[in-house]
PASEBA-1860 file (N, C-alpha, C; in nm, 3 decimals):
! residues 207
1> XXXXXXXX> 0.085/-0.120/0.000/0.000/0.000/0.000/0.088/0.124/0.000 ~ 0.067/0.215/-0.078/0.143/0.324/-0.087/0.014/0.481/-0.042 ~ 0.123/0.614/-0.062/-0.014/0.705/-0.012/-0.086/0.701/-0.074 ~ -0.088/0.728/-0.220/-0.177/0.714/-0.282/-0.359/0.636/-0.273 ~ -0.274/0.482/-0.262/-0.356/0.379/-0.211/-0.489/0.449/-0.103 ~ -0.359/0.484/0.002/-0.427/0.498/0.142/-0.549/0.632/0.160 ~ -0.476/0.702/0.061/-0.566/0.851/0.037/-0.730/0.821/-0.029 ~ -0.708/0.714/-0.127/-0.822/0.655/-0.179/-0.880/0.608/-0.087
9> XXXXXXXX> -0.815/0.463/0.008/-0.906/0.433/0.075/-0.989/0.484/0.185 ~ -0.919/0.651/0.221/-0.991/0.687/0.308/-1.124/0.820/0.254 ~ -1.064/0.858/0.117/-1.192/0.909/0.051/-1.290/0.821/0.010 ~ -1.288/0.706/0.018/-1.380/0.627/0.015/-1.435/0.582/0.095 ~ -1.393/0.542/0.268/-1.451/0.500/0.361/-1.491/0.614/0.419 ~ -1.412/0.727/0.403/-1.498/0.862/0.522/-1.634/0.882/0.523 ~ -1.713/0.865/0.384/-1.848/0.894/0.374/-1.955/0.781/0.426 ~ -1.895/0.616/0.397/-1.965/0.536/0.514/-1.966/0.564/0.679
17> XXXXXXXX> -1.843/0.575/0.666/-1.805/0.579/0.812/-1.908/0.719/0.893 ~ -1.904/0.855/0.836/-2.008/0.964/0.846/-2.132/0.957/0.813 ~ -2.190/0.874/0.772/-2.316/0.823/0.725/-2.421/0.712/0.798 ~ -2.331/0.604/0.855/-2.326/0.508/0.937/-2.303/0.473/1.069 ~ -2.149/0.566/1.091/-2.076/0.579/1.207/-2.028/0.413/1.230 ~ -2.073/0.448/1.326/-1.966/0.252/1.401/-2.021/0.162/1.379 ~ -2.174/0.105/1.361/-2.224/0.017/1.258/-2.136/-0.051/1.154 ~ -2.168/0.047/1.078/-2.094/-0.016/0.879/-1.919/-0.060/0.952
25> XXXXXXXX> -1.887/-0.021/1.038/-1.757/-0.077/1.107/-1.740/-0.192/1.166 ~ -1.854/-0.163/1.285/-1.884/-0.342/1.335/-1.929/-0.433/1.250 ~ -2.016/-0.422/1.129/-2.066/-0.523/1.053/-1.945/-0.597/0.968 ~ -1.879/-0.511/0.904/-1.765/-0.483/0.790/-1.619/-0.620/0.880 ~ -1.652/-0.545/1.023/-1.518/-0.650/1.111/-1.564/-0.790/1.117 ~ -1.692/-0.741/1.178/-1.764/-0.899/1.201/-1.756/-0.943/1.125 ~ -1.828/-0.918/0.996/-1.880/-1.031/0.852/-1.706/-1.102/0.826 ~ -1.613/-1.021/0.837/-1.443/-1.001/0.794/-1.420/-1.176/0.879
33> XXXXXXXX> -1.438/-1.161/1.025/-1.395/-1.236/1.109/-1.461/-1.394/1.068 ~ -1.605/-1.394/1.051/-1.691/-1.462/0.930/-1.597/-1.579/0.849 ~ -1.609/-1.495/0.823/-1.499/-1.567/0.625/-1.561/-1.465/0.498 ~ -1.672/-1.376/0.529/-1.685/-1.353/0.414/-1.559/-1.190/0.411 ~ -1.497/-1.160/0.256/-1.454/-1.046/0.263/-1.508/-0.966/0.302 ~ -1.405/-0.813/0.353/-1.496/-0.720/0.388/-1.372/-0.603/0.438 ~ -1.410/-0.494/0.405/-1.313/-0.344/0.446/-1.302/-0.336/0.576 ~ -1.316/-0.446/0.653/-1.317/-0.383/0.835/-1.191/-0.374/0.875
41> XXXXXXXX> -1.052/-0.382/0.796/-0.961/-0.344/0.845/-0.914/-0.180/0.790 ~ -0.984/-0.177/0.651/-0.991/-0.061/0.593/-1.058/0.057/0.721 ~ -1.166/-0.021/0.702/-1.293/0.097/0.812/-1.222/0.135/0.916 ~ -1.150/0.040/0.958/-1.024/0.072/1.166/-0.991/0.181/1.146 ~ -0.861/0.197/1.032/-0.802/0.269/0.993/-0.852/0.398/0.969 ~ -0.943/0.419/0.878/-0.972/0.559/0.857/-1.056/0.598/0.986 ~ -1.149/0.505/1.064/-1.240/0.560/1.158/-1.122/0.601/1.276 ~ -0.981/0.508/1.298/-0.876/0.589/1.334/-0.836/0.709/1.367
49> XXXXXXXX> -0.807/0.734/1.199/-0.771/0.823/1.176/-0.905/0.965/1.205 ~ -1.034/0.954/1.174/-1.127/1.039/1.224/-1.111/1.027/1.372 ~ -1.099/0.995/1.455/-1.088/1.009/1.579/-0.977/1.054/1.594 ~ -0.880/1.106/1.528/-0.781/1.175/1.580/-0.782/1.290/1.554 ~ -0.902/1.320/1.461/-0.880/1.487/1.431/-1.018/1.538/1.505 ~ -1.085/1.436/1.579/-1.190/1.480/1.673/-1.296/1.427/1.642 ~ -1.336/1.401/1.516/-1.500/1.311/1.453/-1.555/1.235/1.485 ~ -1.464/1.107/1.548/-1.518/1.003/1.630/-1.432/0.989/1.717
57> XXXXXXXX> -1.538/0.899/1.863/-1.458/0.886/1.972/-1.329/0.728/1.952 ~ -1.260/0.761/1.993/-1.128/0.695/1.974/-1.144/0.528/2.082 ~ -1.189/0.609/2.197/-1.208/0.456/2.288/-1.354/0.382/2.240 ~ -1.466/0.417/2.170/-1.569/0.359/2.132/-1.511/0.315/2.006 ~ -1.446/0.368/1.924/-1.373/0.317/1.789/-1.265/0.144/1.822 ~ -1.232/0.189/1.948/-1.104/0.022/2.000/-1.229/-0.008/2.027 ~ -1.312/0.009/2.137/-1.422/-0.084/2.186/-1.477/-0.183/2.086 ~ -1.551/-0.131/2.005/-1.635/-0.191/1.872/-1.514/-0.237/1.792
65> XXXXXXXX> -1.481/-0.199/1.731/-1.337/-0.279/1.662/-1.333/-0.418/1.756 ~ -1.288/-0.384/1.874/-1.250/-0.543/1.936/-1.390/-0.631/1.970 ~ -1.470/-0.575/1.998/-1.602/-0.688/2.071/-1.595/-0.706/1.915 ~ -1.639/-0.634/1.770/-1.689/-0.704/1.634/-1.585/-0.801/1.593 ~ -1.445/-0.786/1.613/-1.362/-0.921/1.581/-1.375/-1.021/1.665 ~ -1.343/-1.026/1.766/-1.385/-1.135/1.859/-1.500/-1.169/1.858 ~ -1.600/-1.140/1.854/-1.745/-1.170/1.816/-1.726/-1.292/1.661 ~ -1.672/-1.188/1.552/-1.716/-1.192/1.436/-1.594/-1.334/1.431
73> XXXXXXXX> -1.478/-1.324/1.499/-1.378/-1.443/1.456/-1.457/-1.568/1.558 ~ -1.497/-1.553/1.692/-1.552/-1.693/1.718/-1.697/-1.722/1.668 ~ -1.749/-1.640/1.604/-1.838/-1.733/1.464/-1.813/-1.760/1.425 ~ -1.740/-1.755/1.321/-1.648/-1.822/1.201/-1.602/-1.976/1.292 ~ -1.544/-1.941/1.411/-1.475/-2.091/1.471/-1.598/-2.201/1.501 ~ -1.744/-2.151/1.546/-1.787/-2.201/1.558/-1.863/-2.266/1.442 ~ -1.887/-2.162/1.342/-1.953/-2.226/1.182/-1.875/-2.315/1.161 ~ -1.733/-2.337/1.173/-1.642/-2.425/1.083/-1.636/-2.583/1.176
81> XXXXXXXX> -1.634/-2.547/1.308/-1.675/-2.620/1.389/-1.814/-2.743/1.366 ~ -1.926/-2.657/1.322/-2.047/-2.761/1.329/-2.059/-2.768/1.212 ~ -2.025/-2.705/1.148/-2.104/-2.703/0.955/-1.965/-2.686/0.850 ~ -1.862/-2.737/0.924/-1.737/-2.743/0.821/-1.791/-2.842/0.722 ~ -1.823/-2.947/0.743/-1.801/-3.046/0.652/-1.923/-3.010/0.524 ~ -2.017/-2.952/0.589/-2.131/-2.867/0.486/-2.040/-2.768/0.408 ~ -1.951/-2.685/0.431/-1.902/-2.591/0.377/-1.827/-2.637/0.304 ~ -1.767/-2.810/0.304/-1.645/-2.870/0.233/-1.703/-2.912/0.152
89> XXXXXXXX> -1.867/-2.978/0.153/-1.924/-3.065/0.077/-1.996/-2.985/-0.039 ~ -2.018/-2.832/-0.013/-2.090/-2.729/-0.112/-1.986/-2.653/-0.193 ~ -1.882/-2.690/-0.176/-1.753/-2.670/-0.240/-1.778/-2.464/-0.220 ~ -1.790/-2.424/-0.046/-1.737/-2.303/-0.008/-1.658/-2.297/-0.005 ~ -1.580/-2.419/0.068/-1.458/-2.402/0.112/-1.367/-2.485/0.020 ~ -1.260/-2.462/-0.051/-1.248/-2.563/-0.134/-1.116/-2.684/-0.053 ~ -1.111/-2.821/-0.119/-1.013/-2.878/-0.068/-0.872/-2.802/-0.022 ~ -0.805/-2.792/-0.119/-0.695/-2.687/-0.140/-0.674/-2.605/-0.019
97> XXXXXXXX> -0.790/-2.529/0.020/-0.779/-2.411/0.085/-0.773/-2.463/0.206 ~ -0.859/-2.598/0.251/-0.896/-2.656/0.370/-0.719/-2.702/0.428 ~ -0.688/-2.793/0.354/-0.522/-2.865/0.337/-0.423/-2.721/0.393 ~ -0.417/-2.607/0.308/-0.352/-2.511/0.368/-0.349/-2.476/0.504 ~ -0.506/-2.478/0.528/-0.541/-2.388/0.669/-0.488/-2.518/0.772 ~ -0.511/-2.642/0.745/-0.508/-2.730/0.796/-0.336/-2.695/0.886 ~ -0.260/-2.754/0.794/-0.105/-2.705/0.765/-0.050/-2.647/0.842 ~ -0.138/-2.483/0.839/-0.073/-2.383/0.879/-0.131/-2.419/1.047
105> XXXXXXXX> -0.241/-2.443/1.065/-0.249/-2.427/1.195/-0.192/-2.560/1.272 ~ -0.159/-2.679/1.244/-0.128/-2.768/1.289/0.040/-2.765/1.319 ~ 0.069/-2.657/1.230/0.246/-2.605/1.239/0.240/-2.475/1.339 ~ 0.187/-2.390/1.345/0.135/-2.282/1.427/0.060/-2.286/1.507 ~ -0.039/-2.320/1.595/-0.138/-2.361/1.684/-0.200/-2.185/1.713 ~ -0.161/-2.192/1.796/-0.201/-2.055/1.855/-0.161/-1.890/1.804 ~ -0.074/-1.930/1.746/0.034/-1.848/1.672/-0.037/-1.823/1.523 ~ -0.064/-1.945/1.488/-0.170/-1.903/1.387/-0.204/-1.820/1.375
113> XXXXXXXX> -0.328/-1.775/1.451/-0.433/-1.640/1.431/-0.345/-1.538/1.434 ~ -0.225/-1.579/1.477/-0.179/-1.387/1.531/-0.122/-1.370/1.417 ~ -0.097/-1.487/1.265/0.036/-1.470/1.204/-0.092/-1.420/1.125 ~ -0.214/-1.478/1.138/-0.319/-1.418/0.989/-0.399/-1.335/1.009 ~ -0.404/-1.216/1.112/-0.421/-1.130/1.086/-0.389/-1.036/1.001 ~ -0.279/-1.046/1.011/-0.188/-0.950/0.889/-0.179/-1.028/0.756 ~ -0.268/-1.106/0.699/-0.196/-1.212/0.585/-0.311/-1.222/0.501 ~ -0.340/-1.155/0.413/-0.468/-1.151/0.321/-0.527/-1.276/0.241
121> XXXXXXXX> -0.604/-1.289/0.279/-0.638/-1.449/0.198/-0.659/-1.576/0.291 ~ -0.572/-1.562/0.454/-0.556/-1.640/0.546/-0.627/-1.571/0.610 ~ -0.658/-1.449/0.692/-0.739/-1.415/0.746/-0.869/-1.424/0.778 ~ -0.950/-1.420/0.629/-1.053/-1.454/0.636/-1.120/-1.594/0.645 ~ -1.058/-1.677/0.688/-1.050/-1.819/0.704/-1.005/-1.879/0.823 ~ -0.928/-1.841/0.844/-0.849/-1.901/0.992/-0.957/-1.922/1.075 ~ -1.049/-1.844/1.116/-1.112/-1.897/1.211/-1.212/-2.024/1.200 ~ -1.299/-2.017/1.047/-1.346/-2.133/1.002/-1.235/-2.244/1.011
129> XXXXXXXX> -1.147/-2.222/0.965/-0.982/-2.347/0.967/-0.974/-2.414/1.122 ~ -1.010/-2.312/1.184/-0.989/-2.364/1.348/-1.048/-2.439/1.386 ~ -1.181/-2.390/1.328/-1.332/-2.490/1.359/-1.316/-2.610/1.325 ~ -1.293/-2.585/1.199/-1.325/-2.705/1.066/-1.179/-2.866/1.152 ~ -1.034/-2.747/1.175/-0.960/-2.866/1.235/-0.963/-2.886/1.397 ~ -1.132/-2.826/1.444/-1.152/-2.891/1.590/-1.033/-2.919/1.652 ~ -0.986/-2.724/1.645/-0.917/-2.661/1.763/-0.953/-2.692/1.893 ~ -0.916/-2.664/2.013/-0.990/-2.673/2.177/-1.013/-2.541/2.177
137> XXXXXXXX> -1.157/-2.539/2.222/-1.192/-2.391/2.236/-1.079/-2.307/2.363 ~ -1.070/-2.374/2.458/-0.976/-2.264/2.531/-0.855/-2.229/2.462 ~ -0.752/-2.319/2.376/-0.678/-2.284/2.269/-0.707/-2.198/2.153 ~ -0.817/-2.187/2.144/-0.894/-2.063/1.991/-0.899/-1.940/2.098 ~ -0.988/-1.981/2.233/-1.032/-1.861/2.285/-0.890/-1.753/2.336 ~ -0.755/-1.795/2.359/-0.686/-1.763/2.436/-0.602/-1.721/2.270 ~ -0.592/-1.783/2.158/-0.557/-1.696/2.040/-0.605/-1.572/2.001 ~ -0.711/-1.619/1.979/-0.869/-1.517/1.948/-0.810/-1.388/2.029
145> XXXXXXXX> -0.841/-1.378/2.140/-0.794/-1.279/2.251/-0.710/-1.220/2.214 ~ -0.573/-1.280/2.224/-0.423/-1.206/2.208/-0.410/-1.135/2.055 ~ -0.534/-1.197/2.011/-0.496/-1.169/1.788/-0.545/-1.079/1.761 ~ -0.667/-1.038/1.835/-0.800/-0.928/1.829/-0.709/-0.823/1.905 ~ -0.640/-0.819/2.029/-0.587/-0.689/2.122/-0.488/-0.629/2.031 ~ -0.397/-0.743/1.954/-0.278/-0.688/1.894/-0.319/-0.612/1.725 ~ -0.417/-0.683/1.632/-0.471/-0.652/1.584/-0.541/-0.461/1.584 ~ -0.609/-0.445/1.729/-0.630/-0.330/1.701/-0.566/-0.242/1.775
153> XXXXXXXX> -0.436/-0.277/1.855/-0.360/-0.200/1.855/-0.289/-0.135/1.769 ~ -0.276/-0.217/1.651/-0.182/-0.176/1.575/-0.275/-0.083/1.439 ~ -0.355/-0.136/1.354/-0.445/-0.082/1.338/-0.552/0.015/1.374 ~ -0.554/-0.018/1.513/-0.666/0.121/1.573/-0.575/0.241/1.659 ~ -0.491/0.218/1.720/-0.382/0.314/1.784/-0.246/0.367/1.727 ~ -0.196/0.269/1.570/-0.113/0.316/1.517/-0.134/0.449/1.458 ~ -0.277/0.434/1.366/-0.251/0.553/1.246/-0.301/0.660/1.383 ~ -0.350/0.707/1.499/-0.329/0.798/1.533/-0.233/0.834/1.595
161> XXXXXXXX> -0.121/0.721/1.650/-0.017/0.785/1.702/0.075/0.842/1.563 ~ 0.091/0.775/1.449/0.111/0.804/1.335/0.127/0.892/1.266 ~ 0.002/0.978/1.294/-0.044/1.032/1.184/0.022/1.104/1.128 ~ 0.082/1.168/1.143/0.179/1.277/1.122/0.271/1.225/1.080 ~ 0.294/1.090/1.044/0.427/1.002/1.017/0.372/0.910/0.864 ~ 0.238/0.932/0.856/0.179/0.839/0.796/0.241/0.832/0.581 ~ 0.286/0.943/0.563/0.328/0.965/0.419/0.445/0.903/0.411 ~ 0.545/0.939/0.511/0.688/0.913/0.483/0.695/0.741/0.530
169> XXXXXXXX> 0.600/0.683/0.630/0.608/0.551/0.666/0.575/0.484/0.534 ~ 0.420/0.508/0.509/0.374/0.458/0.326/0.472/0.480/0.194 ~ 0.554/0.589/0.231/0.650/0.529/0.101/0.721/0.469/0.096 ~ 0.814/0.490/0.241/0.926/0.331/0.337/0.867/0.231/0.309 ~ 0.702/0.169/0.318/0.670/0.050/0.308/0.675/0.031/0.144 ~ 0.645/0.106/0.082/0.616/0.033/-0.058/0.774/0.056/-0.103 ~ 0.874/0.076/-0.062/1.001/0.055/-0.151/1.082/-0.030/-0.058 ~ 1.021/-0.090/0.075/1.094/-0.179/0.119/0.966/-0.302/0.249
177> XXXXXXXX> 0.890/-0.299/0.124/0.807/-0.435/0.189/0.854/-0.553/0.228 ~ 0.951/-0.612/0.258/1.016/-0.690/0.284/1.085/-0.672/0.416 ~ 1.142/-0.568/0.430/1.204/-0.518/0.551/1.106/-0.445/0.671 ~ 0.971/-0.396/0.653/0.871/-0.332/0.670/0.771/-0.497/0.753 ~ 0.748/-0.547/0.661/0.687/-0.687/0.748/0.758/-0.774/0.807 ~ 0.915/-0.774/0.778/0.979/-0.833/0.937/0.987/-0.754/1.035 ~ 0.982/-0.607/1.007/0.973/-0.518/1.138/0.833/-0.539/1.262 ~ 0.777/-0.564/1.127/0.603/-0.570/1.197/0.556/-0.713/1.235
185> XXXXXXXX> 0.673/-0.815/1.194/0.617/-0.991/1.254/0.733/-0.982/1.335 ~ 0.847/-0.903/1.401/0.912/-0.916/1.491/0.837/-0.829/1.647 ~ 0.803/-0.763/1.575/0.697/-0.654/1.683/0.577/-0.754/1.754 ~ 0.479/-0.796/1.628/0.366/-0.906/1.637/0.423/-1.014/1.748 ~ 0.532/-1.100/1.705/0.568/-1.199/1.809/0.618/-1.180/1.904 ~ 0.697/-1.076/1.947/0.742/-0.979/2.077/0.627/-0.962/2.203 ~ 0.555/-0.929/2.083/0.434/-0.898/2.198/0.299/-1.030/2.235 ~ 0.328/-1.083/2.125/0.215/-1.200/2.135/0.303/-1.279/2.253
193> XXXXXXXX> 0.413/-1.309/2.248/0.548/-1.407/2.343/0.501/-1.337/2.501 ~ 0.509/-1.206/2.491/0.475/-1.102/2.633/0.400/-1.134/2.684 ~ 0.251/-1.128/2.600/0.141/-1.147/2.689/0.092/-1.286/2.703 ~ 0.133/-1.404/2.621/0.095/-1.527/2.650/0.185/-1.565/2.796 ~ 0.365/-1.526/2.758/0.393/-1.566/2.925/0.318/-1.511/3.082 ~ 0.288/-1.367/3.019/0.185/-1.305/3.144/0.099/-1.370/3.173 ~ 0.067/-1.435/3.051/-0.130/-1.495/3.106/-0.039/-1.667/3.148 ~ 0.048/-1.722/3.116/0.089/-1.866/3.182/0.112/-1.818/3.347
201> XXXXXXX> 0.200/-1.728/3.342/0.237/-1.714/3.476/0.100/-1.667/3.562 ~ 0.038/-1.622/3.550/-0.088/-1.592/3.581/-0.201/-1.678/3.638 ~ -0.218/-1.735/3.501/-0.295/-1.889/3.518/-0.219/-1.947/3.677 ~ -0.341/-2.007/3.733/-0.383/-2.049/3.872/-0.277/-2.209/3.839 ~ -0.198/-2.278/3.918/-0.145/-2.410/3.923/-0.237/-2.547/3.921 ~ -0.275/-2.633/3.879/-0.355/-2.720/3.943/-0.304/-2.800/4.042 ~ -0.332/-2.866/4.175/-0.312/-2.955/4.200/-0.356/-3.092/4.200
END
């Protein structure tokens, strides 16, 4: 994505987003979390960015952002969960795609979700993938969690701490995308590593 890109996408989302407000946002994340496509990472961003110049409130913007992914990603776990094999057999989901997700999460577990947030094409699936390879829900629920906080941290609190950074970062990324998403999957696992040891050490001992 370059400025250009980004300038479009936000002359294009400002007028839902002012028209709708946090709705067309929550639906857009949810349906996203789903499996079906959808601009709800687009919508973060610019509704973001309106909350930083005063238009919308900034903590109702994280609020809704996070309850519509977490909402919208453990549907998806649970559709894939009871009605995977319907979705395999109506050829929604295709073999191919199933084998991938399969793959990835059986090599990644938990780590999964956090790696496909950021990963276009995997995203909108992973959570059906979870279902479909009858994940343990406390293992989805405790991904889910950490994927959704980091998710709109970075997305909902970047472009306003940003903003003012946002031209010269967008042209760094498009002439060095490569160096730009190891910055941002060294950041991602830094912090996903942080808060999973917080929540082990945390977690009660059994005897």
């Amino acid at each position: 994505m370059n400025m250009a890109s980004l300038e479009h996408i936000i002359s294009d989302m400002t007028p839902l987003l002012q028209q709708y407000g946090y709705l067309v946002m929550a639906l857009a994340i949810a349906v996203e979390g789903i499996g079906i496509p959808a601009p709800g990472q687009s919508l973060l961003i610019v509704a973001a960015l309106l909350a930083a110049s005063g238009k919308m409130s900034l903590p109702l913007v994280l609020l809704v952002a996070a309850a519509s992914a977490f909402c919208g990603n453990t549907a998806g776990y649970v559709l894939g969960q009871k009605f995977g094999h319907v979705l395999l057999k109506k050829g929604w989901i295709k073999p191919a795609t199933e084998q991938r997700l399969h793959g990835f999460i059986e090599k990644y577990g938990i780590k999964a979700l956090l790696i496909s947030r950021f990963v276009e094409g995997i995203k909108q699936f992973i959570c059906i993938g979870c279902g479909i390879a009858q994940m343990p829900a406390a293992k989805f629920f405790t991904g889910n969690f950490m994927a959704t906080l980091i998710w709109v941290a970075i997305f909902g609190l970047g472009p306003v701490f940003l903003k003012g950074e946002l031209a010269p970062l967008m042209n760094f990324y498009h002439h060095n995308q490569i160096a730009s998403w190891a910055v941002i999957a060294a950041v991602v696992v830094s912090l996903a590593c942080t808060l999973y040891i917080s929540w082990r050490r945390k977690k009660p001992e059994k005897h």
